[in-house]
Structures are given as structure tokens and as C-alpha cells.
Backbone as numpy.savetxt, mean C-alpha at the origin, in Angstrom:
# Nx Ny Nz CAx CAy CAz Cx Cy Cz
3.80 -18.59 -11.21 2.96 -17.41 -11.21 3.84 -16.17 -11.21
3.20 -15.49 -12.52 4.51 -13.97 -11.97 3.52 -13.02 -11.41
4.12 -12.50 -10.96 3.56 -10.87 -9.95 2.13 -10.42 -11.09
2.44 -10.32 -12.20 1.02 -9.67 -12.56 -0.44 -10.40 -12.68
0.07 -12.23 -12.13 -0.86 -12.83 -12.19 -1.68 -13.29 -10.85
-1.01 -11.87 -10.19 -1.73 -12.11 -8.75 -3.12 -11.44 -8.09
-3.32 -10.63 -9.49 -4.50 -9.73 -9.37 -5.14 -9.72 -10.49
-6.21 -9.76 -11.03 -6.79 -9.40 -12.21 -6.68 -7.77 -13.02
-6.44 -7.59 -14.30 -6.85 -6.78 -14.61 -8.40 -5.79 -14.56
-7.55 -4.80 -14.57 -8.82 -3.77 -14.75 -9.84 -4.19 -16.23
-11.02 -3.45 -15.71 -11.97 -3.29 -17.11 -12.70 -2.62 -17.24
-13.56 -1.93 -17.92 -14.90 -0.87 -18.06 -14.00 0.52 -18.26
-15.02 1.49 -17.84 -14.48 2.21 -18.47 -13.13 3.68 -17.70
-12.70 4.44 -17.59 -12.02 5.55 -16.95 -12.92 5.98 -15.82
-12.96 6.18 -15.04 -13.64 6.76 -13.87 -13.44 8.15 -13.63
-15.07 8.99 -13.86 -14.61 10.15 -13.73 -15.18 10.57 -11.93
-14.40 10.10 -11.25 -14.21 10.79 -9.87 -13.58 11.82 -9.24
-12.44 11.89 -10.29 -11.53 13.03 -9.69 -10.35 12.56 -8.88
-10.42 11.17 -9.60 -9.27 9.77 -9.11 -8.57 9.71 -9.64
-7.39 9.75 -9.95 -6.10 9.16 -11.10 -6.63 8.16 -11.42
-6.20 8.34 -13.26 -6.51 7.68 -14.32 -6.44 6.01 -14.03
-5.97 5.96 -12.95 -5.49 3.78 -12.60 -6.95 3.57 -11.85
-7.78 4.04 -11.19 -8.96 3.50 -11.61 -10.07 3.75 -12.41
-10.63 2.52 -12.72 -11.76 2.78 -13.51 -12.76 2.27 -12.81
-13.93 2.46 -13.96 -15.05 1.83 -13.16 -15.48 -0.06 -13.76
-15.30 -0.54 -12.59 -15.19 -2.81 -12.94 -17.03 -2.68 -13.42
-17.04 -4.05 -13.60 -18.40 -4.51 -14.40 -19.17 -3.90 -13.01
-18.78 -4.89 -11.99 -19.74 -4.72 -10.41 -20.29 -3.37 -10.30
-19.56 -1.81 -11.37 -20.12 -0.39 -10.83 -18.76 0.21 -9.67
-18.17 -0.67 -8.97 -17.47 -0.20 -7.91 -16.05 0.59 -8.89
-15.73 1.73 -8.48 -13.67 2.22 -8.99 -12.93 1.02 -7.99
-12.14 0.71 -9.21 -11.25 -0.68 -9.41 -10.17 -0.10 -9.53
-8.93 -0.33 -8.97 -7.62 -0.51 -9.57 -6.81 -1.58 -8.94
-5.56 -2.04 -9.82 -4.78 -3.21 -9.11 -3.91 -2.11 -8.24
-3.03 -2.67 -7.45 -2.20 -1.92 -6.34 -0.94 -2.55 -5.96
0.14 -2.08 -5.78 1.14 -2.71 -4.83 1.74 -2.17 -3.82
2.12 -3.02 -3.01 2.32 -2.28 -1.69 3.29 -2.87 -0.92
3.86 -1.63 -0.30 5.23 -2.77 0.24 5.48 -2.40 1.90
5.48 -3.71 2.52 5.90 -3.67 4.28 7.17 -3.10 4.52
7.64 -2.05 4.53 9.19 -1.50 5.12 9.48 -1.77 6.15
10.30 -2.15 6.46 11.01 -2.76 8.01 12.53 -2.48 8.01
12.50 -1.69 9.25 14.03 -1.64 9.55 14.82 -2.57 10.24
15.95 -2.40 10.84 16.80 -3.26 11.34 16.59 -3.83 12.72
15.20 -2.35 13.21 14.72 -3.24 14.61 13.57 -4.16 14.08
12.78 -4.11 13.01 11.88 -4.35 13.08 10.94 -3.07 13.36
10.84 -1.95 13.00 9.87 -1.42 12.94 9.43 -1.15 11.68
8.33 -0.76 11.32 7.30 -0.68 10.04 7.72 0.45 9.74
7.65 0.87 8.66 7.26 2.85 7.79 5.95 2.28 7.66
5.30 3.41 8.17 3.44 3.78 7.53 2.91 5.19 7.51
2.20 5.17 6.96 1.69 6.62 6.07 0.80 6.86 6.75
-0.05 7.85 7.76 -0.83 8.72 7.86 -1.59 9.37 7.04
-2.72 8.77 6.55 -4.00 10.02 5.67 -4.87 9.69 6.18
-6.00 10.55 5.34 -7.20 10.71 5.48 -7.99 11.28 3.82
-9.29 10.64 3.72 -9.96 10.77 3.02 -10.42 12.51 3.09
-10.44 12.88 1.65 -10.20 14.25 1.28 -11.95 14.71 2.31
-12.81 13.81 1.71 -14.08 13.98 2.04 -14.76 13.62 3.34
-13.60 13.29 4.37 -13.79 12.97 5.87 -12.32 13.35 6.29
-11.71 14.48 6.49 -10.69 14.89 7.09 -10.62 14.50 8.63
-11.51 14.40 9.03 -11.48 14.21 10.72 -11.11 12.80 10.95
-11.08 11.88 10.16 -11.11 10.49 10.34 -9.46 10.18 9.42
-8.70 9.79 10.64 -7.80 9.11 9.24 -6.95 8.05 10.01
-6.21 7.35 9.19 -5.24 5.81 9.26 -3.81 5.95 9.43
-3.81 4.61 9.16 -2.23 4.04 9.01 -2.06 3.17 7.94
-1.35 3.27 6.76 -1.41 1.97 5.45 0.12 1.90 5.51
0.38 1.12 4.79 1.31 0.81 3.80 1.74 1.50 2.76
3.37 1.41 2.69 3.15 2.18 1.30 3.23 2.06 0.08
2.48 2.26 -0.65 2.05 1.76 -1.95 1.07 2.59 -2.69
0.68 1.91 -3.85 -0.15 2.80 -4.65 -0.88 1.88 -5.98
-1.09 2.85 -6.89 -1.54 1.86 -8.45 -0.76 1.11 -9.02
-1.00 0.78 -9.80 -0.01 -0.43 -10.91 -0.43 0.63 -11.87
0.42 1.14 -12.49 0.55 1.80 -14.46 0.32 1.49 -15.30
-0.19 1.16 -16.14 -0.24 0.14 -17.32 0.81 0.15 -18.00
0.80 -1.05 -18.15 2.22 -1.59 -18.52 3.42 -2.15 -17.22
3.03 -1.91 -16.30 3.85 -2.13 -15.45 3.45 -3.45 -13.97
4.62 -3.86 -14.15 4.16 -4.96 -13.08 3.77 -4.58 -11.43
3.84 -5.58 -10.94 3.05 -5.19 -9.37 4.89 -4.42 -8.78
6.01 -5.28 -8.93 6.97 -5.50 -8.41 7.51 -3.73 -8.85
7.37 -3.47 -10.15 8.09 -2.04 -10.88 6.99 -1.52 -10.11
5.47 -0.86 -9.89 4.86 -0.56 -9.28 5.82 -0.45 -7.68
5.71 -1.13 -7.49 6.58 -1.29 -5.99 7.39 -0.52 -5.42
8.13 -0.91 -6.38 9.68 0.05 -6.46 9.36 1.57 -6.30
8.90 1.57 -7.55 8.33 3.11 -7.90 7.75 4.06 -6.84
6.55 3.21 -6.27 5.86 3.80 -4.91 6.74 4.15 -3.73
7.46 3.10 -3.61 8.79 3.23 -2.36 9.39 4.75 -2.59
10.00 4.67 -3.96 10.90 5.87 -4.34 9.75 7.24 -4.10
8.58 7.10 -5.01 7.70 8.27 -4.26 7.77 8.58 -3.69
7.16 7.59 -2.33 6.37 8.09 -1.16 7.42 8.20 -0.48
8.92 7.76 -0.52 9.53 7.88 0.52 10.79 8.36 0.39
11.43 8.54 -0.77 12.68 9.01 -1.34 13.45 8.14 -1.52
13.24 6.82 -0.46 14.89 5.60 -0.49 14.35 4.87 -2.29
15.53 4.67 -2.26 15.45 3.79 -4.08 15.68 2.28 -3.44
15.04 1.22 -3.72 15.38 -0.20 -3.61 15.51 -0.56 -5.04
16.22 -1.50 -4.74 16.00 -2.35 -6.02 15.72 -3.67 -6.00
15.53 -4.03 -7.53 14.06 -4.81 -7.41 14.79 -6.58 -6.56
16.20 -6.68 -6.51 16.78 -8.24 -5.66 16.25 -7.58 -4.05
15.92 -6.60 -4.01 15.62 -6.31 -2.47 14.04 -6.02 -2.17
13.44 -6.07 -2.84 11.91 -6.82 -2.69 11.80 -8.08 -2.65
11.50 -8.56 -1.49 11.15 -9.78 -1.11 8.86 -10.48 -1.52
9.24 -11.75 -2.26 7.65 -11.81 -1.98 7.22 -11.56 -4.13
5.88 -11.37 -3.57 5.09 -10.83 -2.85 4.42 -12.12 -1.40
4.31 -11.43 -0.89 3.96 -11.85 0.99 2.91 -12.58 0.86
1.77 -11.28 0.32 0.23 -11.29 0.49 -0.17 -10.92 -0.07
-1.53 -11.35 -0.91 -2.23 -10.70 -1.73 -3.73 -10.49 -1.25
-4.65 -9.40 -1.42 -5.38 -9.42 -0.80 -6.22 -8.31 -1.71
-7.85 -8.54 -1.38 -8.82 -7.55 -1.83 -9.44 -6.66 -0.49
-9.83 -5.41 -1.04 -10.44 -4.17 -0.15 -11.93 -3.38 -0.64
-12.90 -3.35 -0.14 -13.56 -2.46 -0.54 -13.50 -1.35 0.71
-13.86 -0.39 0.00 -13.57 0.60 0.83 -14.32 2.15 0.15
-14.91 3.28 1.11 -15.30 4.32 0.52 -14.23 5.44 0.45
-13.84 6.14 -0.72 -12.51 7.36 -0.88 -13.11 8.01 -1.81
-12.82 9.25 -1.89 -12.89 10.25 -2.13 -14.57 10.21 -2.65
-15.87 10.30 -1.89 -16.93 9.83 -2.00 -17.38 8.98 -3.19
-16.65 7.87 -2.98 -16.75 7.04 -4.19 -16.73 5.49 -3.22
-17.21 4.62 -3.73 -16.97 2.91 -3.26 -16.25 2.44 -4.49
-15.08 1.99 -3.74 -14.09 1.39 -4.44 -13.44 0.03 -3.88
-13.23 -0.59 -4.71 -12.54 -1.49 -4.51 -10.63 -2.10 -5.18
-10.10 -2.55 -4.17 -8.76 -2.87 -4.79 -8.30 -3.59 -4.80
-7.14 -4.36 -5.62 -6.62 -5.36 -5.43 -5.49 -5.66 -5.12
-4.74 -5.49 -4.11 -3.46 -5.64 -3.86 -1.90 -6.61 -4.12
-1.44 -6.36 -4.06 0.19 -7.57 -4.17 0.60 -6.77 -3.07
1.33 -7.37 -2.01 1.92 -6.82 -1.08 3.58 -7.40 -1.02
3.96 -7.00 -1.00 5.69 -7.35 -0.88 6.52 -6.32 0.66
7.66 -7.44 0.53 8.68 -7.06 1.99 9.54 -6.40 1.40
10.17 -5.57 2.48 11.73 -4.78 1.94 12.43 -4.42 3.40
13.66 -4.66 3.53 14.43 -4.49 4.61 15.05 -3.03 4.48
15.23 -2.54 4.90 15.95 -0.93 4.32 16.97 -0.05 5.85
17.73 0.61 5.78 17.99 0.82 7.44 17.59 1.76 7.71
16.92 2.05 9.12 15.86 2.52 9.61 16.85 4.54 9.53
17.78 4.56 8.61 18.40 5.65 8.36 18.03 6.10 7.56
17.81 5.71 6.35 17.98 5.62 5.03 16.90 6.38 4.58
15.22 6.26 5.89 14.60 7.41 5.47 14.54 8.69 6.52
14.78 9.75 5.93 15.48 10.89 6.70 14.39 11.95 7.33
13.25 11.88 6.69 12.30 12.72 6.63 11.43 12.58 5.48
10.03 13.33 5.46 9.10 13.58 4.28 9.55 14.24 2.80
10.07 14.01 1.93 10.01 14.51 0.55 9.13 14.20 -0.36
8.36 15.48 -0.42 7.02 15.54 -1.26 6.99 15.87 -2.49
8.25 15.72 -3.04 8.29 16.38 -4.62 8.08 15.09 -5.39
7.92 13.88 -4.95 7.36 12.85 -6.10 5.80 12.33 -5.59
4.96 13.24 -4.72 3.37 12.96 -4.68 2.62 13.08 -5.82
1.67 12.80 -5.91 0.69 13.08 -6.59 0.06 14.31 -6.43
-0.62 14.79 -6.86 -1.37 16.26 -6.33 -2.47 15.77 -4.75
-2.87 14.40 -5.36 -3.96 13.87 -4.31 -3.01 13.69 -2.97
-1.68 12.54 -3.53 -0.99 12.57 -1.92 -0.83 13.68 -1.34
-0.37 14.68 -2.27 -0.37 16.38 -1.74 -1.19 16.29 -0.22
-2.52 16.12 -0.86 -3.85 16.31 -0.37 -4.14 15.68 0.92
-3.92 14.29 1.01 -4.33 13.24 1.96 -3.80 12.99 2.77
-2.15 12.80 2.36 -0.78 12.25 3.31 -0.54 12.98 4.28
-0.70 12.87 5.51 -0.25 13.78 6.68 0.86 13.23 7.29
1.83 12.22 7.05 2.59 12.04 7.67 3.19 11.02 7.57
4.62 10.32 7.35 5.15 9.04 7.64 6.37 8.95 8.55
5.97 7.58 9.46 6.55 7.42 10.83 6.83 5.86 10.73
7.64 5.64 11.54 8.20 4.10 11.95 7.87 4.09 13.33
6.72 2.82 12.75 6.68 2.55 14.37 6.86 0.71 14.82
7.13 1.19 15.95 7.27 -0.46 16.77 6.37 -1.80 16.72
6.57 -2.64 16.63 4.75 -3.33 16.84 4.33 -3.37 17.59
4.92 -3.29 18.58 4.42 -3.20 20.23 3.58 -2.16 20.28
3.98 -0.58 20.20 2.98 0.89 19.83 2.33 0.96 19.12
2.46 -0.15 17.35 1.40 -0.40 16.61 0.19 -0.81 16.99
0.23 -1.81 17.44 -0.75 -2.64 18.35 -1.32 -1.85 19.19
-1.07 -0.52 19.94 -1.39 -0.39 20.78 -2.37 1.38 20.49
-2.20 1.33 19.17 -2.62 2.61 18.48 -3.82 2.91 18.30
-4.44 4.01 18.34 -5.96 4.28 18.20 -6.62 4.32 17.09
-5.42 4.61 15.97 -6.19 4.70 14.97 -6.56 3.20 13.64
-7.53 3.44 12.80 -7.29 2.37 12.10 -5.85 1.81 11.17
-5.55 0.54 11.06 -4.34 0.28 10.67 -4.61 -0.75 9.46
-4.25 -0.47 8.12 -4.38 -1.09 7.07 -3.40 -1.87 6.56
-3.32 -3.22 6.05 -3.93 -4.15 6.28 -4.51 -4.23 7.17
-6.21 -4.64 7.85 -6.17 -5.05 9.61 -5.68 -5.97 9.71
-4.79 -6.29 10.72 -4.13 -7.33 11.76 -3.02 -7.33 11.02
-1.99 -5.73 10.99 -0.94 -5.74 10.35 0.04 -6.44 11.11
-0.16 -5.73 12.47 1.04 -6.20 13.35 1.33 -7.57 13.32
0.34 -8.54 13.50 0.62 -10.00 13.67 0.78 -11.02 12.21
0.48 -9.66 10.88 1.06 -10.30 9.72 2.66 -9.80 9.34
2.98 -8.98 9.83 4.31 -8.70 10.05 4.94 -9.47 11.03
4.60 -9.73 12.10 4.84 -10.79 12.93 5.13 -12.07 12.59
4.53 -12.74 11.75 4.68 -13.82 10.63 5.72 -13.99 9.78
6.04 -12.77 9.45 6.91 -12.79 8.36 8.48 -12.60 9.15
8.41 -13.03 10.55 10.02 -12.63 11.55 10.14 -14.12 11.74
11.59 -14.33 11.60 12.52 -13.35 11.48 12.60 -13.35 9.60
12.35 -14.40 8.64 12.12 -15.01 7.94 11.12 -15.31 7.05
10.91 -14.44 5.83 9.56 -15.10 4.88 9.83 -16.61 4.74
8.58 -17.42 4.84 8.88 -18.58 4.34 8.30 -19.04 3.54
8.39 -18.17 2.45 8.18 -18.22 0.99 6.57 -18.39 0.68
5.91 -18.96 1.64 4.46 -18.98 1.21 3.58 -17.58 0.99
2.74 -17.29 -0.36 2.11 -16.45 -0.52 0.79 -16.53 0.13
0.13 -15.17 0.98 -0.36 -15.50 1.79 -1.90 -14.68 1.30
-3.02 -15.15 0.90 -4.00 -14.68 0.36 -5.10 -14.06 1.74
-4.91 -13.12 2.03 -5.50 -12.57 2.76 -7.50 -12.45 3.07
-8.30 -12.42 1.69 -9.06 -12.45 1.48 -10.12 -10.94 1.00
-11.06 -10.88 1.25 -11.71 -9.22 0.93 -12.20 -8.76 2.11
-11.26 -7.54 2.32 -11.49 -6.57 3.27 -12.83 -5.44 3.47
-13.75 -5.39 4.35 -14.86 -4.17 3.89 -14.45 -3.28 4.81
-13.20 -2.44 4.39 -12.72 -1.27 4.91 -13.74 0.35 5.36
């Protein structure tokens, strides 16, 4: 199985939400896009995760992963990469993506729209140096918008956090994956976020 056969393609037509062009609208009516996403972990073991909130409920917001769309033309794994370098400035390369881990579906309501996604999730070891701070010159206009923040945190303080945390039951699927992936891909199932 390669990476792009871990999610289905998109279909129907462009979605005019006010969404980047990677989703559209699927047969079901719901905005569809594939996604990849990657678990960052440093040398203690702590996570990078992103802080947002939905443009259209500012008062309410999370903790994800970081990741994003798949491009057309592009695999889950180049997706990957790409998002890392975005959202976070460090460059990996692609012998240092581990996986993909987990694959998993989401529905979920954003930017007053019901959407649904399909994920590839992949590992990356990186040293907990390497990211220095926020650089926002490779967002989107939307991350502009949404992203309030990225932090490394412990699993111990993960676990112990108020807010919602995406994947749910990140901590103890990161937990899984210590000290050692053991190679099994792990199908998570559909999330109603």
C-alpha cells in the first residue's frame, strides 16, 4: 500500500465556502478533503500542537496536530513534509517521517460548514530546539486567521488540559507509539468532532 492509498480521493465539485481550493463538496453534500498530519516529538517526548479556533466560534478553540490538505498531485508523505515546513519552519526530510502511524476519518463543523476529512497521520522525531518560535510567513491567509499558537507539551500536562485535543485520545496514541513504532498501521475509525 503506498501513502496515497490510504485515503480516497476527492470528488464533486470545488466548494464555494471560503475554504481553500483542497476541499470540495463529496457525493454525501459534506466539504471533503484528504489530509496529512504529522505527530512531532522531541527528545523528551513531548508533542508540537497548534492552538486554533474556528473563524465562526472564536471563543471555543483546540489542540491538533500539525498538518493540513494533500495538493493535487501530491502524496500524503510530500503533503507532510510541506505542512511541517509551513506550520513550523523546521524542514524534515522525507527518511525522517516515520509511518504513516494512523489513518483515520473526522466529521466536524469549520468555518460554518460540515465537513468531513480524511487523514494519514505520520511520526517525526525532531530536537525539541530546532523549533525556535512561530514563523508565519508560510500560513495560509486562513492559518493567518485561526492559529493562535504552537507549544510543546508533555503528556502528562496534555492529559491534563482543558481544552479539546485532536486526534481524541492523543496522549495514549502517542503513548503507543514509545519508545518504538511497531510498524503496524493503525486505523483509527470516524471521528464526530
Amino acid at each position: 500500500m503506498t501513502s496515497n492509498d490510504a485515503v480516497p480521493e476527492a470528488v464533486g465539485a470545488p466548494a464555494a465556502s471560503g475554504l481553500p481550493p483542497e476541499w470540495v463538496r463529496g457525493d454525501d453534500g459534506l466539504l471533503f478533503r484528504r489530509a496529512a498530519r504529522v505527530i512531532l516529538l522531541d527528545e523528551r517526548d513531548r508533542v508540537l500542537l497548534i492552538r486554533g479556533h474556528d473563524q465562526d466560534q472564536p471563543e471555543r478553540s483546540w489542540w491538533f496536530t500539525i498538518g493540513g490538505g494533500i495538493d493535487a498531485g501530491e502524496s500524503s508523505a510530500e503533503a507532510a513534509l510541506r505542512e511541517v515546513r509551513e506550520e513550523t519552519g523546521v524542514v524534515l526530510h522525507a527518511d525522517e517521517l516515520v509511518g504513516p502511524v494512523f489513518t483515520r476519518s473526522a466529521i466536524f463543523d469549520f468555518f460554518s460548514q460540515h465537513c468531513r476529512q480524511d487523514e494519514v497521520i505520520y511520526l517525526a522525531r525532531i530536537p525539541g530546539s530546532s523549533f525556535v518560535g512561530t514563523d508565519r510567513s508560510g500560513w495560509t491567509a486562513l492559518e493567518q486567521d485561526v492559529i493562535d499558537e504552537l507549544a510543546w507539551w508533555s503528556l502528562d500536562d496534555l492529559a491534563a488540559v482543558d481544552l479539546e485535543v485532536f486526534p481524541e485520545g492523543l496522549v495514549d496514541l502517542v503513548r503507543g507509539l514509545l519508545p518504538v513504532w511497531d510498524g503496524a498501521i493503525v486505523h483509527l475509525g470516524l471521528a464526530r468532532e
